[in-house]
MINU-490655 format. One record per residue (C-alpha): x, y, z; residue in three letters. Coordinates in pm, whole numbers, plus 50000, padded with zeros to 5 digits. Each point is the difference from the previous one (the first is absolute). Layout:
REM MINU-490655
       u       v       w   res
       X       Y       Z   ala
...
END
This chain:
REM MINU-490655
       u       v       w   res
   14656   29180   82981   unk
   50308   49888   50265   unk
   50320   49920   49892   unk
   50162   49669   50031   unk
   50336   49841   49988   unk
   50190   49708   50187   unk
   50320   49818   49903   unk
   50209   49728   50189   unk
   50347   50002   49877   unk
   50341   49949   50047   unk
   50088   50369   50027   unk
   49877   50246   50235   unk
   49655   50029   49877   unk
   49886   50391   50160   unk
   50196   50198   49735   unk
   49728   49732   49681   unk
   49769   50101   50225   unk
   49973   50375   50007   unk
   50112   50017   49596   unk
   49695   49814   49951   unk
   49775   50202   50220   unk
   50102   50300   49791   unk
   49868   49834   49735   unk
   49674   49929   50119   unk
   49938   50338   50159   unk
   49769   50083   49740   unk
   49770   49734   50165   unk
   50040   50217   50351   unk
   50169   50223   50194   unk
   49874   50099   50313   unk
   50238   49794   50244   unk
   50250   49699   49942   unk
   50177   49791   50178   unk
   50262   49647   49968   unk
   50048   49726   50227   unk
   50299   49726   49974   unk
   50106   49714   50154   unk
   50365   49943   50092   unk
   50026   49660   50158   unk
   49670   49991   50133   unk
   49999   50351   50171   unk
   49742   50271   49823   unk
   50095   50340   49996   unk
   49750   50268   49792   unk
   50021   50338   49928   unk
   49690   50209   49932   unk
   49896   50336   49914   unk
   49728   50241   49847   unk
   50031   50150   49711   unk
   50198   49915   49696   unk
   50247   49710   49957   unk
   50306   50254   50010   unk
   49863   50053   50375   unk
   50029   49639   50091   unk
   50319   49959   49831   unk
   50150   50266   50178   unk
   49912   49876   50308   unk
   50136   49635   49869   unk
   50380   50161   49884   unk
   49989   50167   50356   unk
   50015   49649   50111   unk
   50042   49712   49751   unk
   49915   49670   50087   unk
   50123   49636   49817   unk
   49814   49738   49921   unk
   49892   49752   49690   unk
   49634   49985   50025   unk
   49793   50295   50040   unk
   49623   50165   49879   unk
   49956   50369   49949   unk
   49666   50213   49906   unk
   49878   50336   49906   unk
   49674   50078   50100   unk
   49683   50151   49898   unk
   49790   50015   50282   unk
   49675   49868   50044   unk
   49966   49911   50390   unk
   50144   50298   50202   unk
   50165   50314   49909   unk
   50349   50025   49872   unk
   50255   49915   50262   unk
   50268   49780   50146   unk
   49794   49811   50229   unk
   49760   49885   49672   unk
   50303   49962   49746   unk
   50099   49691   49889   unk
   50159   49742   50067   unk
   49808   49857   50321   unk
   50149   49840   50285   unk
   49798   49739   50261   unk
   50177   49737   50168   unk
   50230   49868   49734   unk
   49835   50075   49689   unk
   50035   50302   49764   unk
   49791   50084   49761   unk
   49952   50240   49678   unk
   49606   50028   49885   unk
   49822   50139   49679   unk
   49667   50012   49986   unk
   49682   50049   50270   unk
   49882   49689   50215   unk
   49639   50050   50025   unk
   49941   49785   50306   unk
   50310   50137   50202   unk
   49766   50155   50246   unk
   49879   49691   50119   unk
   50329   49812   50026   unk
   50151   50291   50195   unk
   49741   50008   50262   unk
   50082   49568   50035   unk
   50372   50099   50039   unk
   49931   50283   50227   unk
   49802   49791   50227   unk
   50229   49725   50007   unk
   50277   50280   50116   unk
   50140   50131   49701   unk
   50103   50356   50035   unk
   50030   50188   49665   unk
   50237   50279   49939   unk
   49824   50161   49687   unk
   49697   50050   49793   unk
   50045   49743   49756   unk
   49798   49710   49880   unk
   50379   49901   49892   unk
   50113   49923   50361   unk
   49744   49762   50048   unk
   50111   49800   49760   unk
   50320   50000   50175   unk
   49797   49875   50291   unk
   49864   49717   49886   unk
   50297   49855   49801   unk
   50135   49998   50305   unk
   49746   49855   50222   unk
   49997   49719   49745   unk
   50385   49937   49998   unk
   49947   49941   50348   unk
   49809   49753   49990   unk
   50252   49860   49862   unk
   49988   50043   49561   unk
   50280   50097   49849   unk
   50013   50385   49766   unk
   49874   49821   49685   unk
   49687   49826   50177   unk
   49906   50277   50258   unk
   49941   50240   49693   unk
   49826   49744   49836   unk
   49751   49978   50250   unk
   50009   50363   50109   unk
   49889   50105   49638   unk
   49697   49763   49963   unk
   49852   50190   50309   unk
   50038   50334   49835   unk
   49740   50182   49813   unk
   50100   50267   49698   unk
   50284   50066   49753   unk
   50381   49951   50118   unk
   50358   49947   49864   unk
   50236   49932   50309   unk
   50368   49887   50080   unk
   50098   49884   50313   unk
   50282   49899   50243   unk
   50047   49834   50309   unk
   50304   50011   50238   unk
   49995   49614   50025   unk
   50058   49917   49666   unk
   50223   50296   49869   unk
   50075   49824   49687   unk
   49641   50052   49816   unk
   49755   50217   49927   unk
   49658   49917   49918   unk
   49776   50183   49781   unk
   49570   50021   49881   unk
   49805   50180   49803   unk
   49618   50026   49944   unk
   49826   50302   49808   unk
   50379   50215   49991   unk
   50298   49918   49778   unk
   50304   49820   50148   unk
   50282   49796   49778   unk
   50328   49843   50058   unk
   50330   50103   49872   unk
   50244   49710   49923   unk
   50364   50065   50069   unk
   50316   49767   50029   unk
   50024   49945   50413   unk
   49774   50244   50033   unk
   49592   50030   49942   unk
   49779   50303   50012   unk
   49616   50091   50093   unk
   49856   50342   49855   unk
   49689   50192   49905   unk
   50155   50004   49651   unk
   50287   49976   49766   unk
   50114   50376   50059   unk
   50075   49863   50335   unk
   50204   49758   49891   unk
   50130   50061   49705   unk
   50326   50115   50133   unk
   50075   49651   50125   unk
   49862   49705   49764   unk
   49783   50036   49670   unk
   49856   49644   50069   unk
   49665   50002   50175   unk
   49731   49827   50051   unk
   49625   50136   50069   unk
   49836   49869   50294   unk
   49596   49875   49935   unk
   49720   50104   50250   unk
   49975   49842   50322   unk
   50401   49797   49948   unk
   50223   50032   50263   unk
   50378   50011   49938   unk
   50330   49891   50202   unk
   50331   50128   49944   unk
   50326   49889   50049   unk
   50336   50091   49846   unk
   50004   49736   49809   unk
   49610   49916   49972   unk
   49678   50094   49889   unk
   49677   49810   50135   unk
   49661   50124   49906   unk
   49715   49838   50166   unk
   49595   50026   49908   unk
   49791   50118   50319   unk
   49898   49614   50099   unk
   50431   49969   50042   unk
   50079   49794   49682   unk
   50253   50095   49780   unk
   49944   50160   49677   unk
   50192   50077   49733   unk
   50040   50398   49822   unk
   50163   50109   49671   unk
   50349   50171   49999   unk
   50010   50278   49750   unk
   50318   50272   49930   unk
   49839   50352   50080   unk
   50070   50238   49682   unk
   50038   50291   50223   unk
   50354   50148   50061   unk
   50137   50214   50252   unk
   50053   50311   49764   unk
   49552   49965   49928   unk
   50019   50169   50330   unk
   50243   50211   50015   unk
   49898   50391   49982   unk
   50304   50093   49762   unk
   50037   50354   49894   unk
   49643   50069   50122   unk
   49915   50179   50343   unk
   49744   49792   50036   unk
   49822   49658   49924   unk
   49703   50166   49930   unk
   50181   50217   49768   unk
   50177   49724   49810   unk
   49693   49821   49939   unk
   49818   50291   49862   unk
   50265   50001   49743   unk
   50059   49559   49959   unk
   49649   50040   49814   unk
   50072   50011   49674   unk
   50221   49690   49981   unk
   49752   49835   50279   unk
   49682   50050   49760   unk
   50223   49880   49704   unk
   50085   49744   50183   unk
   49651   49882   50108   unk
   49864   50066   49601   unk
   50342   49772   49881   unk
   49914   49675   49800   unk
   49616   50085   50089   unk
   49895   50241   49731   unk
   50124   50008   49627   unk
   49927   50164   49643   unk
   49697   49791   50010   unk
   49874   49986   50342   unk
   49991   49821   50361   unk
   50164   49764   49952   unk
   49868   49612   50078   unk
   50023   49865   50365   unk
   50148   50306   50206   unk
   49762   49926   50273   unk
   50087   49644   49999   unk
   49919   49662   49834   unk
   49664   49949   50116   unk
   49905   50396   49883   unk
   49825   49952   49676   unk
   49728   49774   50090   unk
   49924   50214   50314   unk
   50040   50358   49821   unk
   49758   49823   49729   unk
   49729   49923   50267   unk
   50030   50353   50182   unk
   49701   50201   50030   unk
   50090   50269   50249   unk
   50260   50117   50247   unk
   50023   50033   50386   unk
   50298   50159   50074   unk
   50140   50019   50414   unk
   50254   50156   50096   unk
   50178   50251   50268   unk
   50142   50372   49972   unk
   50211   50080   49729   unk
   49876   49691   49845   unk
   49625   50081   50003   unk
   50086   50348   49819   unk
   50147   49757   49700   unk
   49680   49787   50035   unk
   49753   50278   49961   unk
   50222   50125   49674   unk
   49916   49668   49906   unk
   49708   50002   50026   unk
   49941   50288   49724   unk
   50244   49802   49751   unk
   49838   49672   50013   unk
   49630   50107   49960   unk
   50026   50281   49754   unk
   50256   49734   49739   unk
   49866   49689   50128   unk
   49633   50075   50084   unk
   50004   49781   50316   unk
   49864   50093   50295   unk
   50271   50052   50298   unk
   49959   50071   50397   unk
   50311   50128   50228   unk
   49962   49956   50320   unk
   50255   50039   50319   unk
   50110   49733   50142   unk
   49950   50050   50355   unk
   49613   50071   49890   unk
   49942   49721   49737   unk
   50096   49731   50352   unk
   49704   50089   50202   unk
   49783   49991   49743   unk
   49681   49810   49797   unk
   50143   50048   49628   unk
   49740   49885   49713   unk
   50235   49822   49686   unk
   49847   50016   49684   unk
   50128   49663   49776   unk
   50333   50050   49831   unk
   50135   50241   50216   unk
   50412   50024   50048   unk
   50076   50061   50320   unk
   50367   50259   49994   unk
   50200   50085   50282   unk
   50250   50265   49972   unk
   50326   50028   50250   unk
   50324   50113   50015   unk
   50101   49757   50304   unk
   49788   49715   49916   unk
   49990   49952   50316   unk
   49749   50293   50094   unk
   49775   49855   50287   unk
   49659   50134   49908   unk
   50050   49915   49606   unk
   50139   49614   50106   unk
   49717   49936   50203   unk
   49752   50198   49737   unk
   50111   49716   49744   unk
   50008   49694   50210   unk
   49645   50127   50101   unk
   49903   50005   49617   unk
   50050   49591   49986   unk
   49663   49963   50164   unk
   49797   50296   49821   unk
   49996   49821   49638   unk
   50227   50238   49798   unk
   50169   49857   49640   unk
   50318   50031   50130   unk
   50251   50183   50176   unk
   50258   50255   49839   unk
   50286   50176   50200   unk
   50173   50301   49851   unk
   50290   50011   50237   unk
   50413   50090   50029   unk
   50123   49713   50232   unk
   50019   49672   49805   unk
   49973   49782   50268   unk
   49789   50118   50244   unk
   49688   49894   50166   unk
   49728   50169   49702   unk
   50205   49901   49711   unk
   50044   49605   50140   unk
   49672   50007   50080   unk
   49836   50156   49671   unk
   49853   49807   49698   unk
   50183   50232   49785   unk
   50254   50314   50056   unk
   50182   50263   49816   unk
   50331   50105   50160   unk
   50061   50355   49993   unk
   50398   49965   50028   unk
   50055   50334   50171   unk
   50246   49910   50198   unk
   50056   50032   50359   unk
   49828   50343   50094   unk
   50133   50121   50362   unk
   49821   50342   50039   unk
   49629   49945   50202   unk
   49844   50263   49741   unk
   49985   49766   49715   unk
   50068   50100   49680   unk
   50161   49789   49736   unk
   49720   49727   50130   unk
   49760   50200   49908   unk
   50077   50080   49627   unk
   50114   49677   49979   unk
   49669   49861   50076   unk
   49827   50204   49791   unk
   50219   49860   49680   unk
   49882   49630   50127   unk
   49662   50142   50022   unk
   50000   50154   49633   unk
   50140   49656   49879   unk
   49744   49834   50156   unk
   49735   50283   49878   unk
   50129   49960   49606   unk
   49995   49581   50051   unk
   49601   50068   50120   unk
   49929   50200   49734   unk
   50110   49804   49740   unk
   49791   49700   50108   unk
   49707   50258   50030   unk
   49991   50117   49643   unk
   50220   50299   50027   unk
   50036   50162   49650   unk
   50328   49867   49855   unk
   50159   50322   49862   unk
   49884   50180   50381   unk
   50173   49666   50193   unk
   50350   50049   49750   unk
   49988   50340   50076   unk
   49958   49980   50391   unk
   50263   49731   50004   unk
   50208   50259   49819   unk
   49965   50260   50283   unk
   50044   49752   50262   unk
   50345   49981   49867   unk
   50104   50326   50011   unk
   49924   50013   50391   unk
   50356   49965   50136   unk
   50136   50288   49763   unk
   49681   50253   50111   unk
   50092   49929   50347   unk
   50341   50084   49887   unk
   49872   50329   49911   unk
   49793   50068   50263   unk
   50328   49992   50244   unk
   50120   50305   49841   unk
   49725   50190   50163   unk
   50210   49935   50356   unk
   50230   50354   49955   unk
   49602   50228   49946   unk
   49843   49719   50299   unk
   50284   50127   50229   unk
   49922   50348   49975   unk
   49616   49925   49983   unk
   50079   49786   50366   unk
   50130   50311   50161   unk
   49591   50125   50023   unk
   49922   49722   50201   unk
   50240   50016   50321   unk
   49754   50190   50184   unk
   49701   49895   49911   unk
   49775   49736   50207   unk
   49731   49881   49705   unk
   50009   49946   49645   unk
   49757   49888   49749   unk
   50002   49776   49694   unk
   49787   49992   49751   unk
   49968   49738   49693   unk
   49759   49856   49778   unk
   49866   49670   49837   unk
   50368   49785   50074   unk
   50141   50287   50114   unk
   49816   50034   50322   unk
   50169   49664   50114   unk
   50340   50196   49895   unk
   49870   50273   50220   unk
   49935   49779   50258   unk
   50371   49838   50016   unk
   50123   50365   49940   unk
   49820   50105   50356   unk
   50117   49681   50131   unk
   50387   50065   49912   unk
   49964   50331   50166   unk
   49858   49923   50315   unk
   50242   49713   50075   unk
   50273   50139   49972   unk
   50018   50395   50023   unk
   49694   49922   50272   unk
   49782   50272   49826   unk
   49613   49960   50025   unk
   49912   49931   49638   unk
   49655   49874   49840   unk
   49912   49894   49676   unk
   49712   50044   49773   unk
   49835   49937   49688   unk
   49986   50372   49813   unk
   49605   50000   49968   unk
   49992   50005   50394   unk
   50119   50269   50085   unk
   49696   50189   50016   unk
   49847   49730   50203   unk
   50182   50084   50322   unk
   50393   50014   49966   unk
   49984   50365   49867   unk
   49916   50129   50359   unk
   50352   49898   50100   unk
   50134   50217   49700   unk
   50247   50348   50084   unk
   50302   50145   49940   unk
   50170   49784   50242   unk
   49860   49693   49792   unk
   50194   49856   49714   unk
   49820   49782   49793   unk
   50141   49781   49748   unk
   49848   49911   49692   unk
   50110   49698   49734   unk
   49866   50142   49690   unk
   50108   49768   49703   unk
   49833   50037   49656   unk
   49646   49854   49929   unk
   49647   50042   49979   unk
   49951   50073   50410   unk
   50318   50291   49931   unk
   49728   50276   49939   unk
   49777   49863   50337   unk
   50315   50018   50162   unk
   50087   50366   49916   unk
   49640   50081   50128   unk
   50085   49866   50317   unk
   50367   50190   50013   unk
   49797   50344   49964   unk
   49814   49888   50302   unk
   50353   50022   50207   unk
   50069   50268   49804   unk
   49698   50221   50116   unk
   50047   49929   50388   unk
   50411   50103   50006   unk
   50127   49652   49972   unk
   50339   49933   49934   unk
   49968   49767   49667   unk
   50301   49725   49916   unk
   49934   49850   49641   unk
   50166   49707   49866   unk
   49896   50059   49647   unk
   50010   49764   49687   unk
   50269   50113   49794   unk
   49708   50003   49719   unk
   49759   50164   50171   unk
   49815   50313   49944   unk
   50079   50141   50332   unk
   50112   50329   50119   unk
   50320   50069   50067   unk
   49984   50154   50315   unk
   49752   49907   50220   unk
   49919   50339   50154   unk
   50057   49982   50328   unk
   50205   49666   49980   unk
   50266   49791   49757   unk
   49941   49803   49745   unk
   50233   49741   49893   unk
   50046   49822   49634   unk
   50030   49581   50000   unk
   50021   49846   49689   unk
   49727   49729   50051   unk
   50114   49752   49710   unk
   49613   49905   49942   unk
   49693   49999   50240   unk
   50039   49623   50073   unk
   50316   49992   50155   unk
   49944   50370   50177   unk
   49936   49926   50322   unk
   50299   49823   50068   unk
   50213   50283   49827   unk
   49822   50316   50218   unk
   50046   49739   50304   unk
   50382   50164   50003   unk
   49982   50316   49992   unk
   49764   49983   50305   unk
   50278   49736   50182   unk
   50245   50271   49932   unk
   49825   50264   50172   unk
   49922   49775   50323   unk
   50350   49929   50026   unk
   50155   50343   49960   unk
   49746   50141   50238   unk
   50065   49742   50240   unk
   50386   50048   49954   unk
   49941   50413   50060   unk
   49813   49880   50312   unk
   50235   49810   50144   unk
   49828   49691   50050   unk
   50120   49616   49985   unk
   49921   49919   49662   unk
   50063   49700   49963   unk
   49851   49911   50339   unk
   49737   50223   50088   unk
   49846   49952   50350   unk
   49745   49751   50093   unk
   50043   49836   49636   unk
   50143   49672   49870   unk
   50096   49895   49685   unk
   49814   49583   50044   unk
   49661   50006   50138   unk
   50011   49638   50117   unk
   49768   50077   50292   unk
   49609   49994   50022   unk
END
């Protein structure tokens, strides 16, 4: 969820530092801090809050020096503050964390009985502790992390310095991202390429458990045992105007409106005038879709919502049987695997802690194979995945996701159509569907015209505390993310449900001071649906109705709004009335007032348990 970034340069390295901390402030924001070494002396400057607070603080008082680590935090151990922000100091080590270490209970209480006094709440700082106890006994940086991480329990990515050996920075990661950027003089440690991307477009991903040294003029990597080990440099596609906001006041708003090209761009050179086309989910991808007889699909958030939505697709056009299940729950649990089944992981990061340890947990319960539906190319889940379909999104800054989520739902219809086919799918129905699928990026296109009615529609909501949404068969899941995009970011109380509920508890909670949303597209559950809307109707609700443009329904909603969205076809529907309902999160959370694009408590990378 933290933040990383470290360089050792040449150049004054504090100035990198905080550019590339604003670029990883998605991943956290609740303090930040820097720390640099200028001939061997440390000097740090913390603070809570955003980065802008610490780099106030830091222009109040600039400090030189060539090798330096910074971090933006998300906290885990202790509240928000300066004494628990990163970077942490003890003896003559520094050190930037990401992650939790499970076992830093235990270690504390040795340190604290052997006389170490702590100064916050951190299982960070005892890191710091023992890297330092170990240096004294006389190992050098390199070595005393070595040995420091072998004792550690849980999921980390760390850089760290030392005052005696101001030259170098060493680096590890285990169960959170960390890679290297490769300059000329200069090298680079960061969370990931947005960090960096200012500074070097060569990179190089670091593999679990390696350990890395760097130099201005070297890079080292090391497996845990201390040998060395060799990693692939690759040029990162992403440039520095992918994130940049533009004309937009917000990321969140400039993503909302990158999806069309971003779910033309995930459909390009995948689906033609006669289908999916061969391979798109890799070279090993027929044998394994052949042999498929279900689907397990894990997966977190915004990412679950596309899974469920899946979940319709593939059994009512492929007739296979298919499970979602969180992440977080799917862990801790017994899970029976009927032969043939695929299991699918679905993340924006790839780097989502509960999802990479769902799938690495999957090795040992007998699925086919392992599928990853996923927007970061090389990341953890996609490196580790028998097959994967890259949803090319680009780099999507705003916490509230949005572009990741249509853009996973496109993968997900490709690999819904590819399914069907093998499953007997009527010919003339499969051209057809294929048909639709590639109208998607000009439905969304229309759907964005909605925004000048959704701003006027948002104006109902300042005041209000709880909302409902309502959906059914796929469009519950859209429902769902709709409630989700609401709460995060306007921090409205909003539920979802599936229509037919209502009656089964939810319509106590129904007034005037109530609005309830409804996704109504066309189809056989429409007239259910309208039953359902006279229920709201009846006790005084306030009804919003995101209509199909084809629908038979009303145009006013009584005591409510309805507006029209031309669908483009029932398949690709959910990820069309997705928009509107992103629109009206954001302009109600703009009317509020609220960070939008980093909404308390929230960060954008889950890569903690």
């Amino acid at each position: 969820m933290c933040g990383i970034v470290a360089a050792v340069a040449q150049r004054d390295v504090a100035p990198l530092l905080i550019v590339g901390l604003k670029a990883l402030e998605y991943r956290g924001y609740d303090s930040s801090g820097v720390a640099v070494l200028d001939r061997g002396a440390l000097r740090r400057v913390r603070a809570k809050g955003k980065v802008r607070e610490m780099e106030a603080l830091y222009l109040a008082d600039p400090f030189p020096g060539g090798t330096g680590i910074a971090h933006t935090r998300w906290a885990t151990h202790g509240v928000p503050s300066e004494a628990n922000a990163h970077p942490h100091v003890a003896g003559r080590v520094s050190i930037v964390h990401n992650g939790i270490i499970e076992n830093y209970a235990s270690l504390r209480a040795e340190l604290q009985a052997a006389g170490h006094v702590f100064t916050s709440e951190t299982d960070t700082e005892v890191m710091a502790a023992l890297i330092d106890r170990r240096i004294d006994q006389g190992l050098n940086l390199r070595e005393a992390v070595l040995a420091t991480v072998r004792e550690l329990e849980g999921a980390y990515a760390i850089a760290v310095l030392s005052s005696d050996e101001p030259d170098r920075v060493v680096g590890a990661r285990r169960g959170a991202p960390l890679l290297v950027g490769l300059g000329i003089g200069e090298n680079f440690l960061g969370s990931d390429a947005q960090a960096l991307i200012q500074v070097t477009n060569k990179m190089l991903h670091l593999d679990e458990d390696d350990v890395v040294e760097i130099t201005r003029d070297s890079v080292q990597v090391f497996a845990l045992d201390g040998t060395p080990v060799e990693r692939k440099v690759y040029e990162s596609e992403l440039s520095t105007d992918a994130v940049e906001r533009g004309e937009y006041r917000h990321y969140m708003q400039k993503e909302i409106f990158e999806q069309p090209r971003a779910v033309a761009d995930t459909l390009e050179a995948r689906v033609g005038a006669h289908g999916v086309l061969p391979n798109i989910f890799g070279i090993d991808s027929e044998a394994l879709l052949a042999a498929t007889r279900g689907v397990h699909i894990i997966a977190c958030g915004t990412s679950y919502h596309a899974g469920l939505v899946a979940k319709y697709w593939i059994e009512e056009f492929a007739r296979l049987p298919v499970a979602v299940e969180v992440a977080s729950e799917y862990r801790y649990r017994e899970t029976v695997v009927p032969p043939g089944t695929l299991f699918l992981a679905i993340s924006q990061s790839g780097e989502t802690a509960d999802t990479l340890a769902a799938m690495r947990e999957s090795r040992r319960r007998g699925y086919l194979g392992t599928l990853v539906i996923c927007n970061s190319p090389e990341s953890s889940l996609v490196r580790e995945a028998d097959l994967k379909l890259m949803t090319r999104a680009g780099p999507e800054i705003g916490v509230a996701s949005t572009k990741a989520f249509t853009t996973q739902l496109a993968g997900l219809a490709l690999l819904t159509l590819e399914l069907a086919r093998r499953n007997g799918l009527d010919p003339q129905r499969y051209a057809a569907l294929c048909e639709e699928l590639q109208r998607l990026p000009r439905a969304i296109e229309n759907a964005l015209k909605l925004e000048p009615a959704i701003i006027e529609l948002a104006g109902d909501f300042i005041h209000r505390q709880h909302a409902l949404f309502l959906g059914r068969g796929a469009h519950y899941p859209v429902a769902l993310e709709g409630s989700l995009k609401l709460k995060e970011i306007s921090y409205i109380h909003a539920e979802a449900y599936p229509a037919g509920e209502l009656k089964h508890g939810p319509l106590a909670l129904v007034d005037e001071n109530m609005p309830v949303v409804a996704v109504a597209p066309n189809g056989p559950l429409l007239d259910k649906l309208k039953s359902n809307l006279q229920e709201v109707r009846a006790r005084g609700g306030r009804l919003i109705v995101f209509a199909d443009g084809a629908a038979g329904m009303d145009d006013t909603a009584g005591n409510g709004v309805t507006l029209r969205v031309q669908s483009g076809g029932s398949f690709i529907a959910p990820a069309v009335f997705t928009v509107p309902l992103q629109l009206l999160a954001y302009h109600v959370a703009v009317l509020r007032g609220t960070d939008v694009d980093q909404p308390r408590n929230l960060a954008k990378s889950v890569t903690v348990e």
